[in-house]
Every structure is written in structure tokens, then in C-alpha cells.
LOFIKOL-102857 format. One record per residue (C-alpha): residue number from 1; residue in one letter; x, y, z. Coordinates in nm, 3 decimals. Layout:
N
PT    k  r       px       py       pz
PT  NUM  A        X        Y        Z
...
***
This chain:
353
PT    k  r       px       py       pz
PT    1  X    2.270    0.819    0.901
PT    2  X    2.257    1.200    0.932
PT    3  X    1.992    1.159    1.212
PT    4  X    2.164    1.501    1.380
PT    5  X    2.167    1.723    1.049
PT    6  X    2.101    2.086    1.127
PT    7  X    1.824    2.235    0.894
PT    8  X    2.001    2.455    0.706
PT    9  X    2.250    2.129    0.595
PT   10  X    1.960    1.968    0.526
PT   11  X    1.788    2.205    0.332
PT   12  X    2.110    2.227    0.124
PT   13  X    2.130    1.857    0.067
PT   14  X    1.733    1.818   -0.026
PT   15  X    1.840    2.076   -0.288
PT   16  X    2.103    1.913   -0.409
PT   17  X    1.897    1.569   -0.443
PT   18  X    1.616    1.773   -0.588
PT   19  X    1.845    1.909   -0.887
PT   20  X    1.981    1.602   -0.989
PT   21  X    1.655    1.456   -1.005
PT   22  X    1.585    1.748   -1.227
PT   23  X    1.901    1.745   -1.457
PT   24  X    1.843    1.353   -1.501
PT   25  X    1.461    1.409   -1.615
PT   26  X    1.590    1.653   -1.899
PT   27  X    1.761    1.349   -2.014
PT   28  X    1.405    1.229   -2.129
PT   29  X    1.465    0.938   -1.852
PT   30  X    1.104    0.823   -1.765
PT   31  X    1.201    0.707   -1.410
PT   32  X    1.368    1.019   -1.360
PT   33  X    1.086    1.240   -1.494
PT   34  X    0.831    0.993   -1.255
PT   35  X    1.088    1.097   -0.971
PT   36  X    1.041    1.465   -1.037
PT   37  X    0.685    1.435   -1.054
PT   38  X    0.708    1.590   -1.415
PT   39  X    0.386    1.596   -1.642
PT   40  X    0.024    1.455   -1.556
PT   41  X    0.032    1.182   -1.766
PT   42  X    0.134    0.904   -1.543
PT   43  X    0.008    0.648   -1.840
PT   44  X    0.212    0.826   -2.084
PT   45  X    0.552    0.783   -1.882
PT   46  X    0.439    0.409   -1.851
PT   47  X    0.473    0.339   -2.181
PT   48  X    0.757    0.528   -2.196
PT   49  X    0.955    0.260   -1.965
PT   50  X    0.777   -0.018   -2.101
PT   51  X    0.931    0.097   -2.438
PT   52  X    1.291    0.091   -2.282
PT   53  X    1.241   -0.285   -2.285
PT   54  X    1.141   -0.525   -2.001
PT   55  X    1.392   -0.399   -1.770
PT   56  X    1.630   -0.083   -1.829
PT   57  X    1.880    0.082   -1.618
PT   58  X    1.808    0.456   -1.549
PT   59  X    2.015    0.728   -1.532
PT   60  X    1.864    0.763   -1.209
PT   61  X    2.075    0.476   -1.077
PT   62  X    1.815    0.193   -1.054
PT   63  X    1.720   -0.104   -1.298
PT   64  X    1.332    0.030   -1.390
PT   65  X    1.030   -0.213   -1.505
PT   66  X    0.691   -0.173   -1.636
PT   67  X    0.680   -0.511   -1.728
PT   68  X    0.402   -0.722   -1.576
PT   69  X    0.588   -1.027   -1.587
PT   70  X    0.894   -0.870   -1.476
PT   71  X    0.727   -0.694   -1.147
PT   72  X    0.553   -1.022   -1.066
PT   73  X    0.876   -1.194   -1.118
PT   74  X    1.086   -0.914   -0.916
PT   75  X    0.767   -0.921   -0.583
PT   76  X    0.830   -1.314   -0.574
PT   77  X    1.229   -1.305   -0.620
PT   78  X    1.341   -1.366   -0.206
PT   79  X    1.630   -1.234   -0.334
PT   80  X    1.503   -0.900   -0.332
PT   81  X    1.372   -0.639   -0.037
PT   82  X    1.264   -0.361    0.006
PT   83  X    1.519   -0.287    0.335
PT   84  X    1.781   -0.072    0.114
PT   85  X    2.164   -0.167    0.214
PT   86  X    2.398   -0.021    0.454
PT   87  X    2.530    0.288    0.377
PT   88  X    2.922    0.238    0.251
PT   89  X    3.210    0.119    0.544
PT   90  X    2.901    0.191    0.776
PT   91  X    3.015    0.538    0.847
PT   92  X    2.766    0.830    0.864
PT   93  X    2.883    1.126    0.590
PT   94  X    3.018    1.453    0.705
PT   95  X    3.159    1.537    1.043
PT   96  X    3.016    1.475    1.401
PT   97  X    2.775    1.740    1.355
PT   98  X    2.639    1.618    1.118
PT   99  X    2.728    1.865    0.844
PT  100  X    2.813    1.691    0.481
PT  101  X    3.125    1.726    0.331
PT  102  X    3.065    1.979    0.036
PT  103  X    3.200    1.673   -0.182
PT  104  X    2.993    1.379   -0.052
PT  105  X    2.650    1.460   -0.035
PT  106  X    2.419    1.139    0.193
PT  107  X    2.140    0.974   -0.007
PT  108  X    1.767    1.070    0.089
PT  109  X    1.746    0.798    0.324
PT  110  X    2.018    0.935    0.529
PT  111  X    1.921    1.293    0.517
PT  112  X    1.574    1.262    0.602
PT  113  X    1.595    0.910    0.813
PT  114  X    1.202    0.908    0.870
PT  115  X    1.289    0.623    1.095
PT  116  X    0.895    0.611    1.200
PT  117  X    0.802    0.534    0.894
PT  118  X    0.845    0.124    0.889
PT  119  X    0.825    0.091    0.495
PT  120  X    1.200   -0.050    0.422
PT  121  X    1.209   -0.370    0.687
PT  122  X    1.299   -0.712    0.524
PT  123  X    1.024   -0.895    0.319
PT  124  X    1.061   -1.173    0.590
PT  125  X    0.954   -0.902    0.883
PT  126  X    0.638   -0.817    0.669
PT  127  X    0.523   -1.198    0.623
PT  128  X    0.623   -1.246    0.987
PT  129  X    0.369   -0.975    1.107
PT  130  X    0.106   -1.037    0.835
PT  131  X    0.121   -1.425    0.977
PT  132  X    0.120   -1.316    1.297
PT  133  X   -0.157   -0.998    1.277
PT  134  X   -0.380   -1.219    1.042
PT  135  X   -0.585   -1.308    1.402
PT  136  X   -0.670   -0.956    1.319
PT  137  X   -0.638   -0.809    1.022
PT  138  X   -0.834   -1.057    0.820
PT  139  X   -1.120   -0.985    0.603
PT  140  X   -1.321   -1.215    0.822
PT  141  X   -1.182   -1.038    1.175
PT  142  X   -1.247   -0.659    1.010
PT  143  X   -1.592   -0.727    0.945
PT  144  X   -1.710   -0.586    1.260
PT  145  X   -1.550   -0.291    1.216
PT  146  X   -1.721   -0.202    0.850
PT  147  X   -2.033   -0.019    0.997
PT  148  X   -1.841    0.198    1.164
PT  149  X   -1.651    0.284    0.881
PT  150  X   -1.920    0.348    0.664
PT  151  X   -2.041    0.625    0.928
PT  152  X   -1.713    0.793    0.949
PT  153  X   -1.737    0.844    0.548
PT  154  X   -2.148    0.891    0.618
PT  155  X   -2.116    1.167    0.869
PT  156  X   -1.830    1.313    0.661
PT  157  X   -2.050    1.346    0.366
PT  158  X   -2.301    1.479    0.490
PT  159  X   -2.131    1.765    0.682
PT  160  X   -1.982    1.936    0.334
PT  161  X   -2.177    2.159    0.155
PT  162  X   -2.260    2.211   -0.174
PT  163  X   -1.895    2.300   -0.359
PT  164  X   -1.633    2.121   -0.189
PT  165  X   -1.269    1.958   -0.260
PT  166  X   -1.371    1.598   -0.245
PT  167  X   -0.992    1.469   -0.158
PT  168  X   -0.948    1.754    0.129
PT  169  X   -1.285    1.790    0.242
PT  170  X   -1.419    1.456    0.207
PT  171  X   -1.210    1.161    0.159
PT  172  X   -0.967    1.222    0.375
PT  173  X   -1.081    1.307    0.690
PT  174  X   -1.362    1.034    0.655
PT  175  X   -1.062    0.782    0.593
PT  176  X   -0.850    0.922    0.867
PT  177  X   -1.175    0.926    1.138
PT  178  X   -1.200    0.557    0.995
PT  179  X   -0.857    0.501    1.068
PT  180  X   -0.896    0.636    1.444
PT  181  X   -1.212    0.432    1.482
PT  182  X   -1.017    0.074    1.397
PT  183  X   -0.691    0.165    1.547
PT  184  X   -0.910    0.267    1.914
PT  185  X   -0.785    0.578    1.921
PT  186  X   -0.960    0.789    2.206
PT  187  X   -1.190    1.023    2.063
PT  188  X   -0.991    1.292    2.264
PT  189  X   -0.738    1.242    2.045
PT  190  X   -0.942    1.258    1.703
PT  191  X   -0.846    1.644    1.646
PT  192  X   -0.449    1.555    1.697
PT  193  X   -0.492    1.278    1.539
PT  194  X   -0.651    1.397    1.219
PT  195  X   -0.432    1.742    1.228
PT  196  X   -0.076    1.498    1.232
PT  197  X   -0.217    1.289    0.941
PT  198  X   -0.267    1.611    0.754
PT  199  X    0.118    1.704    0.828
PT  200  X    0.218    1.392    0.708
PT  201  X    0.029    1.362    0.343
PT  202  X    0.228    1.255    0.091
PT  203  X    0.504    1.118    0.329
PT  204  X    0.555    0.811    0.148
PT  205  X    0.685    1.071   -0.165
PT  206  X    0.950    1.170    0.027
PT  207  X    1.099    0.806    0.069
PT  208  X    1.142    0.855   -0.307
PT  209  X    1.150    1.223   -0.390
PT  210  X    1.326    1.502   -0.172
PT  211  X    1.061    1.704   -0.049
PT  212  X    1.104    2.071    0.056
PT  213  X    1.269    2.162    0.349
PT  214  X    0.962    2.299    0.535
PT  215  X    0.746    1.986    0.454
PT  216  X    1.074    1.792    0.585
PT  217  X    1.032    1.987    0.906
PT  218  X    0.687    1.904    0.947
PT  219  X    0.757    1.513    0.856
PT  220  X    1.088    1.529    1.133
PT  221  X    0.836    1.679    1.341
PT  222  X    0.485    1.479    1.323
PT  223  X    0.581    1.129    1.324
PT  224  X    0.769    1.101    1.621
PT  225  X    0.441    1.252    1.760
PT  226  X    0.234    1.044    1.566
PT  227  X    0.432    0.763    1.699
PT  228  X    0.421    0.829    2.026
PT  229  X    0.065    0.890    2.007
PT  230  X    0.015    0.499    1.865
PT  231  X    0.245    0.381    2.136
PT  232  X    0.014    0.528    2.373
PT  233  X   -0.263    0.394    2.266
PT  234  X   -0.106    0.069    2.289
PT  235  X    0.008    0.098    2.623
PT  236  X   -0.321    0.186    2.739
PT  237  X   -0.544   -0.028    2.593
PT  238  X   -0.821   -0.263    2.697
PT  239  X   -0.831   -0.653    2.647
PT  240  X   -1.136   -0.641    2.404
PT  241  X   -1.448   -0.863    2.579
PT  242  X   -1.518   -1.070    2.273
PT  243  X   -1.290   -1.111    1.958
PT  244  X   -1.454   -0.948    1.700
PT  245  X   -1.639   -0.701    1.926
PT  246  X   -1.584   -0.356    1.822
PT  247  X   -1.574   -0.135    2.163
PT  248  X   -1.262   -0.044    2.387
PT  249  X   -0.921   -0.008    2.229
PT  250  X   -1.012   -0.194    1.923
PT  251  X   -0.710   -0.323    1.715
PT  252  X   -0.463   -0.168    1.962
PT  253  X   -0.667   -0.377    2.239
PT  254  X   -0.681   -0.682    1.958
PT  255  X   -0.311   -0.683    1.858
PT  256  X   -0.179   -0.657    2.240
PT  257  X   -0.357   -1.023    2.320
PT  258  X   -0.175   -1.212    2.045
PT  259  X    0.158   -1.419    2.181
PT  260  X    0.470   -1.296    2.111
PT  261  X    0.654   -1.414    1.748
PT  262  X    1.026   -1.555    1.760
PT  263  X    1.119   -1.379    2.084
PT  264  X    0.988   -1.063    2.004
PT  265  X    0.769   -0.844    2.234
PT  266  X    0.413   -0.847    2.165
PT  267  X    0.385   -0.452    2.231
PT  268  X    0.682   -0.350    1.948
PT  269  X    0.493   -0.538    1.657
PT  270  X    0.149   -0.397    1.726
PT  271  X    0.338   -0.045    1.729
PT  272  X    0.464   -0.096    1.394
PT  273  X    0.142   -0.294    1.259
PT  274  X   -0.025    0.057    1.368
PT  275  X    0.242    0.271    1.219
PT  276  X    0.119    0.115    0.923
PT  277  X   -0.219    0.124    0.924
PT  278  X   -0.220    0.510    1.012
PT  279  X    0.058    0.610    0.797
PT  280  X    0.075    0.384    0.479
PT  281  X   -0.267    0.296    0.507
PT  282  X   -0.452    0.624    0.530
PT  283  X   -0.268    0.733    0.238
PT  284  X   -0.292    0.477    0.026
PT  285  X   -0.711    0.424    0.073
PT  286  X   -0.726    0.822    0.050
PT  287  X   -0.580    0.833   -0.279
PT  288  X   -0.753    0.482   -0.393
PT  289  X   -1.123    0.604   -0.307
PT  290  X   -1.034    0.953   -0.469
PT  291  X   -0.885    0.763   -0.805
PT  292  X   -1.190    0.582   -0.832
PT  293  X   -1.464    0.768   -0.768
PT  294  X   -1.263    1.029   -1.036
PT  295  X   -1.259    0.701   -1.303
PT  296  X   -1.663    0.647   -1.230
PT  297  X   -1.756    1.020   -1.275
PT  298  X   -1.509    0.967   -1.614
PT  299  X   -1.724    0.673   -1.715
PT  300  X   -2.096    0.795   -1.598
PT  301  X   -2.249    0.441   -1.672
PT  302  X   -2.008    0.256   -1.431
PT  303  X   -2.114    0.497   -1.199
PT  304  X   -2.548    0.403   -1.236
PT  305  X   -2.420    0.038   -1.264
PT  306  X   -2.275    0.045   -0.960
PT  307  X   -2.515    0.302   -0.764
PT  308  X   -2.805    0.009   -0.885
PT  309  X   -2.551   -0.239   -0.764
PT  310  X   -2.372   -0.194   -0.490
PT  311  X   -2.208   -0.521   -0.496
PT  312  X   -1.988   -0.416   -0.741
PT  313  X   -1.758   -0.233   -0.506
PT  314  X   -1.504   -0.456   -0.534
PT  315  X   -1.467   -0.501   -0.870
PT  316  X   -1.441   -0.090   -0.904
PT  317  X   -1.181   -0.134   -0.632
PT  318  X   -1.030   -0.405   -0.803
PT  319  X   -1.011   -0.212   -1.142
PT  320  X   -0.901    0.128   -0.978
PT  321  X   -0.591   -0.104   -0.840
PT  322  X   -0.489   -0.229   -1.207
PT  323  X   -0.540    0.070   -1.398
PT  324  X   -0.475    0.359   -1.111
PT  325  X   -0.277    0.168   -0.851
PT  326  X   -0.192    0.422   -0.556
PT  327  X    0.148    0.310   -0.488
PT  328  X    0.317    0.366   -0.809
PT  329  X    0.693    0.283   -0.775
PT  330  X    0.795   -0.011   -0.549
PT  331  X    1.165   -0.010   -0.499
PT  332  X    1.348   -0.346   -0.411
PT  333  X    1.730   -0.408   -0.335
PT  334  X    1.896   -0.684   -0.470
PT  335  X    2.073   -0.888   -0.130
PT  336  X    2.302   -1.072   -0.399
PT  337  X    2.354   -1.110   -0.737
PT  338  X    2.064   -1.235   -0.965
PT  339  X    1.901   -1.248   -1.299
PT  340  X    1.600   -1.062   -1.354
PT  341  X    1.445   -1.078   -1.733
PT  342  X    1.775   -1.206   -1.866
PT  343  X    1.954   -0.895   -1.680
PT  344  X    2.274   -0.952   -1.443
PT  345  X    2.111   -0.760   -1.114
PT  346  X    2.434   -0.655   -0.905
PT  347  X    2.418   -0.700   -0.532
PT  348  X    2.277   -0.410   -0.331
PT  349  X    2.120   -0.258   -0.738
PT  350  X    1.774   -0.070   -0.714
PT  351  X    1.488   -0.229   -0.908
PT  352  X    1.211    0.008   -0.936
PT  353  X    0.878   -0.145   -1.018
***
């Protein structure tokens, strides 16, 4: 890990990453070209894996599906996870200062560590704290909260004017007040709270895509903030009265009154449970409302059928998943050697769903 990499190292190395990226997409490589963001046409570069066969290796260094069968094959294979290997002999690259050798240049995940971020643990750790949040996070314990919710995006609505960006203006800041709400955020902390989520759109890109070096600076610099700010919360919050009482701390108070897990502190897995929520869930219902409401005004009488019904909000939500899922590339890491689709997958391989 390059954890210590000065900025102008880093900015070299991002480059570096970002041009072979580029070279590879000129290749006509659909992964590659999905990488580098190329084209609007998301669809287009679907069918352009899917047309590689059921599972392909890219030039981008990964084995690449499309395949419906495949992914659901590939999500359900133990085998695989999305915690990517150890980086070779376990030594960082480049000297003590954490300057690269011009002739070995660290992967993304090394360069830009984005160790706050807690979207490459073992599939076991995410069962383990979906088991052990379900108290929770279940549709039946979340209930409670879904009034307040529907204000945030209420009170958000009706505070924009006439013209206005309905992803900047709208969606997003009603999801991120949302967010506060449920997580029991302080409202003293709503402002930094909603100005570090803005610093950190589109972080989940740069687990995949080297971003430029000022929005690197800005990620380096906002989540260790962001996470402090959780930890915080944590620290400080309130045994709720009643489960399923919306009021004090909220989930932070919630999550901090559920035992302990296989000897592990209580307090760590409600920090990374709420590292979640704010940083992979905000961005993932920000882009889902925007994709769908985008598909209704695109198909004006799904839009009065739902307006006369709304019941039919999760179907729409259901739909928007299939057709416009936010999270388009999943990558998994083989933990030994396997078949997938008939293929020979090589120990510590990329499969990129």
C-alpha cells in the first residue's frame, strides 16, 4: 500500500492508470471502454460484452460477463469476493517514501487506498453484519423511519424553483438529509454533513477508474472526516426508548444496543454498517431515484399510472434496478481456482460482472 504517496507521485501514477485505460479502450474492448467511461450508451457496450460470449477475458486484465446466468452463478460462487488479493511478496512498491519506481507502477487500490471506504471486505464479513444489523435494517425495523424520509425529499422539493438540476438540486440533498435523519446525525452537523457527501460523489468510480488528482485530494481528504464524523456519532449516541421509535441517535443509537458478533466490538461494526449507509448508500439511491424518474418522464404513461397509483413504487423501483441498475460493474476475485461458464478462473483472476 502506498498509503504515504506524495501528490505529485500520485498524480503521476493516476495518469499513468488513466492512459492505459485509454490505450486499452481503442482496442474496441467493451470493459475497457466501460472503464474509461467512453460513450453514453451504457446498453450499447452491454451487448457488446454479451457478444464476446458468456464470459471473455479483457484486455483490461479481468474475465468480463454480461451474462445473466453467469453473474448469478459468479454472486453465489463462495469461491469468489469481492476483498481483492494481497499485493505481490506483500511488499509496498517504490521506496520508503513512498515514491514508485519509474518501472513498477502500484495498482489503483494501492495508490489511492480509500481505506474508509469498506466496499472490498470478504463476502462472509457482509453476511456477518447483514445477520447481525438485520435487528435494524429490516424492512419491518425501517418503517418508522419512512415519514421522515418522505419530508426530507418533501421539504427539498418544495424549496427549488421553477428551472432546476433535479440530480444536484433535488435528489441529492433530499437523499443525503434522509441519510442524516436515519443515521441520527445531529442536525448541527447537517451542513458538514451534506457538504462531505458532495466531496465524495462518485467515490465508488474511483475504486474502478482513476480519478483526477484534485478529486483524489478531496476523496484522501473527506472520508477520513466523514469517518470520523460517523464515529462520533456513534460514540455519542443515545440508547433509543423504544425499538422502532424514531427520536435520539436513531440507527447509530439502534446499532450500539445489539451484542457483539464472534468477538468483535459492537462499536467497530456499527461504524462500518454507517460507512455504508452514508457512502455506498447515498450514492447508489441518488443515482436510482434520478434513473427512474428520467425512465418515467421517457415513458409519460408509466408516469400517470403511477401518479394514480402510488403503489406501484416498487415495481418502478424494481424495473429501474433490471434495466438501469446503479451499480454497474461488480468486481469479484477468485480465492482459488474454479470454473465459471466452462472457463478455468485462475486464483486471485478479476471477474467483472
Amino acid at each position: 500500500m502506498v498509503a504515504s504517496m506524495t501528490d505529485g507521485a500520485l498524480g503521476r501514477v493516476l495518469l499513468t492508470l488513466r492512459g492505459v485505460q485509454w490505450i486499452l479502450g481503442t482496442k474496441g474492448d467493451p470493459y475497457a471502454l466501460l472503464l474509461r467511461a467512453a460513450g453514453d450508451d451504457r446498453a450499447e457496450l452491454g451487448r457488446s460484452v454479451r457478444a464476446r460470449g458468456s464470459l471473455y477475458w479483457s484486455s483490461a486484465e479481468a474475465w468480463v460477463t454480461a451474462d445473466r446466468a453467469v453473474v448469478s452463478a459468479a454472486l453465489a460462487d463462495r469461491r469468489l469476493t469481492p476483498r481483492p488479493p494481497g499485493t505481490a511478496h506483500g511488499e509496498p512498491h517504490g521506496d520508503p517514501a513512498g515514491e514508485p519506481a519509474p518501472w513498477d507502477v502500484p495498482t489503483l487500490r494501492e495508490a489511492l487506498p480509500l481505506a474508509e471506504l469498506p466496499v472490498a471486505l470478504d463476502r462472509e464479513e457482509y453476511e456477518r453484519l447483514r445477520r447481525w444489523a438485520d435487528p435494524v435494517l429490516g424492512e419491518r425495523a425501517l418503517r418508522p423511519w419512512r415519514a421522515a424520509a418522505v419530508r426530507a425529499y418533501r421539504s427539498r422539493a418544495s424549496a427549488v424553483g421553477e428551472r432546476f438540476d433535479l440530480l444536484d438540486d433535488l435528489v441529492r440533498p433530499a437523499t443525503v438529509e434522509a441519510a442524516r435523519t436515519l443515521l441520527g446525525l445531529p442536525e448541527h452537523r447537517a451542513a458538514r454533513f451534506a457538504e462531505l457527501s458532495a466531496q465524495l460523489g462518485g467515490v465508488l468510480d474511483a475504486t474502478l477508474c482513476p480519478p483526477r488528482l484534485d478529486t483524489a485530494r478531496r476523496y484522501r481528504a473527506a472520508l477520513p472526516e466523514l469517518h470520523a464524523l460517523l464515529a462520533e456519532t456513534i460514540a455519542a449516541a443515545d440508547t433509543p426508548s423504544a425499538l422502532g421509535t424514531p427520536g435520539g441517535h436513531a440507527l447509530a443509537g439502534w446499532l450500539t444496543t445489539l451484542p457483539a458478533t464472534e468477538g468483535r466490538a459492537a462499536p467497530a461494526d456499527a461504524l462500518t454498517v454507517c460507512a455504508l449507509l452514508a457512502l455506498v448508500g447515498v450514492d447508489v439511491a441518488t443515482t436510482l431515484i434520478a434513473d427512474a424518474t428520467a425512465l418515467l418522464l421517457d415513458h409519460p404513461d408509466q408516469w400517470k399510472a403511477l401518479r394514480k397509483d402510488p403503489d406501484l413504487a416498487p415495481a418502478v423501483v424494481a424495473e429501474t434496478l433490471r434495466y438501469a441498475p446503479p451499480i454497474r460493474l461488480h468486481r469479484l476475485y477468485a480465492r482459488q481456482d474454479l470454473g465459471l461458464a466452462g472457463t478455468p478462473v485462475a486464483a486471485g483472476r478479476k471477474s467483472s460482472c
